[in-house]
C-alpha positions as CSV (number, residue, x, y, z in Angstrom):
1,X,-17.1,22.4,11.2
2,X,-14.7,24.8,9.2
3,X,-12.2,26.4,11.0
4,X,-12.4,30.5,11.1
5,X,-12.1,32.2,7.2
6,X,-8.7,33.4,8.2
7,X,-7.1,30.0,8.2
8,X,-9.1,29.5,4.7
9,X,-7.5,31.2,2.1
10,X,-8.9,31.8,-1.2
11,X,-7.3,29.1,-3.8
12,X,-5.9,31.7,-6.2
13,X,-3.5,33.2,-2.9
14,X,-2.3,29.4,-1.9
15,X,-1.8,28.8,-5.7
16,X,0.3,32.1,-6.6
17,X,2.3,31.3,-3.0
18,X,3.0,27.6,-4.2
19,X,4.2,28.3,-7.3
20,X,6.4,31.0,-6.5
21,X,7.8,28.9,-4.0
22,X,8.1,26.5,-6.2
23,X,9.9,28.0,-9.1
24,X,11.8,30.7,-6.8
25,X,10.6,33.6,-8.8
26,X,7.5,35.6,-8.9
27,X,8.0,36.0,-12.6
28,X,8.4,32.3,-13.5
29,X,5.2,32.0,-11.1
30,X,2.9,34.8,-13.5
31,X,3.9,33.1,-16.6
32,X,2.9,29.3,-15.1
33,X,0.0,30.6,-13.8
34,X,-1.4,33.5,-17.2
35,X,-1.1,36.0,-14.9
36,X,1.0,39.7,-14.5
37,X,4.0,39.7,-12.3
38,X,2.5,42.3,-9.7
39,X,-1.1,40.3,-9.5
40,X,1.0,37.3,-8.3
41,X,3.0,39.8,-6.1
42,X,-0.4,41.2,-4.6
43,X,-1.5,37.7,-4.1
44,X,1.4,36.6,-1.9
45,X,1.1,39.8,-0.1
46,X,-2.2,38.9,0.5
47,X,-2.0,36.0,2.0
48,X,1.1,36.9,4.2
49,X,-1.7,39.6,5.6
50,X,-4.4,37.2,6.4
51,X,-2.1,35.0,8.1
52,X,-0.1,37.6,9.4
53,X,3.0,35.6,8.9
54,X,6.2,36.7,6.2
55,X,6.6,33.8,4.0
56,X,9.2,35.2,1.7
57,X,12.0,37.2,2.1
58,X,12.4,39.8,-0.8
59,X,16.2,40.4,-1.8
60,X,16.1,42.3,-4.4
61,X,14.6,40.9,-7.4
62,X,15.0,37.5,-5.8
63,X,12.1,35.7,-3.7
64,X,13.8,33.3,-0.8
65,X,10.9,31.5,1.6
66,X,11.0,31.6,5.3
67,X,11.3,29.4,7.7
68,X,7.5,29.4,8.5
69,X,6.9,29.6,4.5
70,X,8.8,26.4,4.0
71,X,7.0,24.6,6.3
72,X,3.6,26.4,5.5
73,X,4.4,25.4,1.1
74,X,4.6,21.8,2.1
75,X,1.5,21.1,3.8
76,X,-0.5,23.9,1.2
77,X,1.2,21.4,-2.4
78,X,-0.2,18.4,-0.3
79,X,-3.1,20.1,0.2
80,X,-3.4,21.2,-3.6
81,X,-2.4,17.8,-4.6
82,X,-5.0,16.4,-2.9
83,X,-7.9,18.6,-4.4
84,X,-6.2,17.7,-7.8
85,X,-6.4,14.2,-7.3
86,X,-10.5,14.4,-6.4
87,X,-11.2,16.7,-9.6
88,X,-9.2,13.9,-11.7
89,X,-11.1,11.1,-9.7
90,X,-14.6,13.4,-9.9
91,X,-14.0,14.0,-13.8
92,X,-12.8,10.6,-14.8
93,X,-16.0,9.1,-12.9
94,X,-18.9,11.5,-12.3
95,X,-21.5,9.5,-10.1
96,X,-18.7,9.5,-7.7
97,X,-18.2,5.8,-7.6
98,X,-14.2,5.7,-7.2
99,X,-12.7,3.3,-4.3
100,X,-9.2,4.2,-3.1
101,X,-7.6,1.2,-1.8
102,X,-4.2,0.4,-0.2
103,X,-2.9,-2.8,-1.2
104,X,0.4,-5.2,0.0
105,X,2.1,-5.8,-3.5
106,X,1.9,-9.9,-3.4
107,X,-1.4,-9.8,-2.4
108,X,-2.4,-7.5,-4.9
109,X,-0.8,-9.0,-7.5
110,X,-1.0,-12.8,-7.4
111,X,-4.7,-12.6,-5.7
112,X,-6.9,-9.3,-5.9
113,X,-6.1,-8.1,-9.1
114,X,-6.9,-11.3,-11.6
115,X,-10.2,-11.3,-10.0
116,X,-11.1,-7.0,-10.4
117,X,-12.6,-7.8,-13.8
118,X,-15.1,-9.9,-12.0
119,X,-15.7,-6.5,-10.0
120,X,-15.8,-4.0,-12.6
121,X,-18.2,-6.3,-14.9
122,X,-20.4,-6.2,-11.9
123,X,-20.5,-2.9,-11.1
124,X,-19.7,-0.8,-14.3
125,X,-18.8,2.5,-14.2
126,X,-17.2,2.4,-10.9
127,X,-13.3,3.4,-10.5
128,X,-10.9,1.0,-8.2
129,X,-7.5,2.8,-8.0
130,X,-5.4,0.2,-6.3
131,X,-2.2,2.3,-4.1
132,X,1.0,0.3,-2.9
133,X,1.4,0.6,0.6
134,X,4.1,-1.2,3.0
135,X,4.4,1.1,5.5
136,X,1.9,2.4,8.1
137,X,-0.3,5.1,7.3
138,X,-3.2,7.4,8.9
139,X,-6.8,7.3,7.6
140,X,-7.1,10.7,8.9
141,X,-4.6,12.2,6.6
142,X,-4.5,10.2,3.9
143,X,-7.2,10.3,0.6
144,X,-7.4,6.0,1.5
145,X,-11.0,4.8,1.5
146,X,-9.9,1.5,2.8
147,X,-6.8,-0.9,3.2
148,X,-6.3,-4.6,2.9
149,X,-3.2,-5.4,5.0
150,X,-1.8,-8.5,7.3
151,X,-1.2,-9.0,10.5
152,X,-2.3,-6.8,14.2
153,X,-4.2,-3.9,13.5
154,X,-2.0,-1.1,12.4
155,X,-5.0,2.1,12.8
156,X,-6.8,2.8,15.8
157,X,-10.0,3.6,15.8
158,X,-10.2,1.7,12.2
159,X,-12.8,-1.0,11.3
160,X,-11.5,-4.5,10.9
161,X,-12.8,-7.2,8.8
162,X,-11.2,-10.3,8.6
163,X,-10.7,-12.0,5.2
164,X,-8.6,-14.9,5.6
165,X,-5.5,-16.7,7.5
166,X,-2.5,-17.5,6.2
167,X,-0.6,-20.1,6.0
168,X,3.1,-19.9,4.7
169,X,5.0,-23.7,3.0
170,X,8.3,-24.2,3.0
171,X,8.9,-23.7,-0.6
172,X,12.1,-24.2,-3.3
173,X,12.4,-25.3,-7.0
174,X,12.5,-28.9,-7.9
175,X,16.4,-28.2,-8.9
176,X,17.3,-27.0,-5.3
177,X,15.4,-29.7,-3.4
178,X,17.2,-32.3,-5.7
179,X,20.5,-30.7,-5.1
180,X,20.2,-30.7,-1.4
181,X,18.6,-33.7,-0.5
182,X,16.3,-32.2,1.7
183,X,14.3,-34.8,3.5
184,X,13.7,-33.7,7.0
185,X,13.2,-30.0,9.0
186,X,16.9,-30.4,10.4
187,X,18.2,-30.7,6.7
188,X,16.8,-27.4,5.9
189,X,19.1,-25.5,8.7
190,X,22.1,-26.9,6.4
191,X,20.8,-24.9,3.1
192,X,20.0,-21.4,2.4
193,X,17.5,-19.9,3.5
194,X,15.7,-16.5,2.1
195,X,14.3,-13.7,4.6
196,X,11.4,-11.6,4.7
197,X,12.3,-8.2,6.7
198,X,9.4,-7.3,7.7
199,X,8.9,-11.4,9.2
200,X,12.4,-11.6,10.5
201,X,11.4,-14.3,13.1
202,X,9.2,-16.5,10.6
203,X,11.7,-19.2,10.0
204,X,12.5,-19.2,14.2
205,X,8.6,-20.3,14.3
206,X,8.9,-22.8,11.8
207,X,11.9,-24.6,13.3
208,X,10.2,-25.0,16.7
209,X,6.7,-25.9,15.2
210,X,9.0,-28.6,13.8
211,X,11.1,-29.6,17.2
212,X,14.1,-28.4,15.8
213,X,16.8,-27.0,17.5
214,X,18.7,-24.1,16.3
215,X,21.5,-21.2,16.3
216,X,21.2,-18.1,14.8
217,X,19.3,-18.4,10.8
218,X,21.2,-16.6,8.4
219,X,20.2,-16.1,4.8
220,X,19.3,-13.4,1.7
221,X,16.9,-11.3,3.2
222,X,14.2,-9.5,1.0
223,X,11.3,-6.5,1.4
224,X,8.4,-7.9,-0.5
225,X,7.2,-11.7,-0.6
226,X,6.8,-11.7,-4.9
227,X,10.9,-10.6,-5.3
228,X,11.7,-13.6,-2.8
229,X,9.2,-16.1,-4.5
230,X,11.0,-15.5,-8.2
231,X,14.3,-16.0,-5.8
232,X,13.0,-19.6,-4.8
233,X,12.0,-20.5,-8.2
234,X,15.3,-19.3,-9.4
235,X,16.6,-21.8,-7.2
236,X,18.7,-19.4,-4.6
237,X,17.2,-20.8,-1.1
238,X,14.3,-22.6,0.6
239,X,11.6,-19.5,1.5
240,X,8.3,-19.1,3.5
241,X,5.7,-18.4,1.2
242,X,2.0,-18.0,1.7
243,X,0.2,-20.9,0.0
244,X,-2.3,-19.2,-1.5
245,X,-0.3,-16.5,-3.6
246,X,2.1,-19.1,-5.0
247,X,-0.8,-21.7,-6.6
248,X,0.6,-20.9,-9.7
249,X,3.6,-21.8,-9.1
250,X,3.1,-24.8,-7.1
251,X,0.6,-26.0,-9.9
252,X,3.3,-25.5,-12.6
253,X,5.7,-27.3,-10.9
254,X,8.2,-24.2,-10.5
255,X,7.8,-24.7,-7.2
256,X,7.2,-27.7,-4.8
257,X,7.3,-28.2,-1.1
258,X,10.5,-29.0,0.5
259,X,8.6,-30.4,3.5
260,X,4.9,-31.9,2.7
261,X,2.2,-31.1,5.7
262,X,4.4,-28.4,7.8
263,X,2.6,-25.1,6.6
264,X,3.0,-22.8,9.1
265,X,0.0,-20.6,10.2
266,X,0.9,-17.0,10.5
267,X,-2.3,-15.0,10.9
268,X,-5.1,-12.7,9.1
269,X,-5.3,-10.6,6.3
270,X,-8.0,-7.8,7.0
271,X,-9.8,-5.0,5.2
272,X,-9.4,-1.9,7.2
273,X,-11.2,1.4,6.9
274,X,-12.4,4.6,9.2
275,X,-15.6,4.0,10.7
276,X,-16.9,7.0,8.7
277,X,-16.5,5.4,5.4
278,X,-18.7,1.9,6.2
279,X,-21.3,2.9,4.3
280,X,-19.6,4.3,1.2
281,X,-21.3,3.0,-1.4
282,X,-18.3,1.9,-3.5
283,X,-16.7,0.7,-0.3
284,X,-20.1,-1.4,0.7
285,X,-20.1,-2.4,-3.3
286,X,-16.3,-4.1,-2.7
287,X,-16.4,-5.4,0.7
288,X,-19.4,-7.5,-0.4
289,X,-17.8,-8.9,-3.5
290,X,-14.4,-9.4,-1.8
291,X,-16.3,-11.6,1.0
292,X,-18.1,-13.4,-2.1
293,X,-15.0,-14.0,-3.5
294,X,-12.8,-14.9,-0.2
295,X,-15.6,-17.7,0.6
296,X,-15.9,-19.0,-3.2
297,X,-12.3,-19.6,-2.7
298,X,-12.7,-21.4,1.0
299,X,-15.2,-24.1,-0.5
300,X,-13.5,-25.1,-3.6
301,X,-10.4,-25.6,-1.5
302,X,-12.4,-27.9,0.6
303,X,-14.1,-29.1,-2.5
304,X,-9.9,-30.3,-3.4
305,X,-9.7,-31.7,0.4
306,X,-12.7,-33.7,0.2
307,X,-12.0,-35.4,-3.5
């Protein structure tokens, strides 16, 4: 249900206030927007009367937003950016097939996004627009259709599917492993080691999975999984990497495992996504194919085991 016409305003009022706000002038505001400088005045008065709120001080021939207008200009260019964004996605794919998806960069890169051409090929015409997220977000005030993320459920209220574990190798370059003699887990606490932030207590757990004792781990630290993969393979430190995103890798021989069978298993990747978009079409469409895909994946690995 829409709230009461007064806390509607017409587009053309929050359009004239943004851009006046925006460029500090009401004259800069008339020529951005092909209209006269007093229709862009009336326009702001207009609104300040239907919300009965000032939103500009008037100093002369200068313009200078109050308090209430700064904070009112930031949620109305979100706003606006928001209908922008849906007339682009609307325009650039008419049946109204377009899934907004929040993605973790490694994940996206190294597994989800070599495999969207099989996607798109089987469902032409429908739009994937893949967004970077780290960070925690809110469904309810963000234009995400759905997530893919790792770990405890960040959104309550959201629906969870899992996809699959992970499991993280002690990884290095052939050169390193060489270099240190690494040939048990205690000779890994005399080399460097690399650092996830956002895992700061993932080489703690692999040290007492092993049975080895330890002081404090010190080490490079990184934000994102792909920047400290390309900092093992350039031979800088021993790092925890999940086994599936560095195949490549592994299979080219840039990297090897420092310690054969002592994966460590450090939980779920899910698909999240508010309960009132599970039967969004595109949404239905991916989560389908990304199931497909996930148990393709799970047989021919034991397809490997079993040879």
């Amino acid at each position: 249900m829409l709230p009461p016409r007064r806390f509607l305003p017409s587009f053309s009022l929050l359009a004239a206030f943004e851009a006046a706000a925006r460029t500090g002038s009401v004259t800069a505001a008339a020529q951005e927007l092909g209209l006269t400088q007093s229709a862009v005045s009336r326009q702001i008065s207009a609104l300040e009367k239907q919300l009965d709120v000032a939103l500009f001080l008037r100093e002369r021939q200068t313009i200078r937003l109050t308090i209430a207008g700064d904070t009112y200009v930031r949620e109305v260019r979100e706003a606006l950016r928001r209908i922008s964004n849906a007339s682009l996605n609307l325009r650039a794919n008419p049946s109204g097939g377009t899934l907004n998806l929040a993605i973790l960069p490694f994940f996206g890169t190294r597994w989800l996004t070599p495999r969207m051409p099989h996607f798109l090929d089987a469902y032409p015409g429908m739009v994937v627009n893949l967004i970077t997220r780290l960070e925690p977000f809110d469904f309810r005030f963000d234009t995400l259709d759905a997530a893919i993320h790792f770990g405890p459920p960040r959104w309550p209220g959201a629906t969870l599917v899992t996809l699959m574990g992970e499991e993280v190798v002690a990884a290095c370059s052939p050169d390193f492993f060489a270099r240190y003699g690494l040939k048990g887990a205690g000779d890994l606490l005399k080399a460097p080691l690399l650092h996830l932030n956002s895992r700061p207590d993932a080489w703690e757990m692999w040290f007492r999975q092993q049975g080895v004792a330890f002081d404090a781990l010190h080490g490079m630290l990184f934000d994102q999984f792909i920047t400290m993969a390309e900092a093992a393979t350039a031979g800088l430190g021993v790092a925890l990497l999940p086994r599936v995103l560095i195949a490549r890798e592994l299979e080219l021989g840039q990297l090897i495992e420092a310690l054969p069978d002592t994966d460590l298993r450090t939980g779920d990747y899910h698909l999240a996504y508010p309960p009132d978009r599970a039967n969004y079409p595109p949404l239905v469409a991916f989560r389908d194919w990304l199931l497909t895909e996930i148990g393709k994946d799970r047989l021919a690995r034991s397809d490997r085991i079993g040879q």
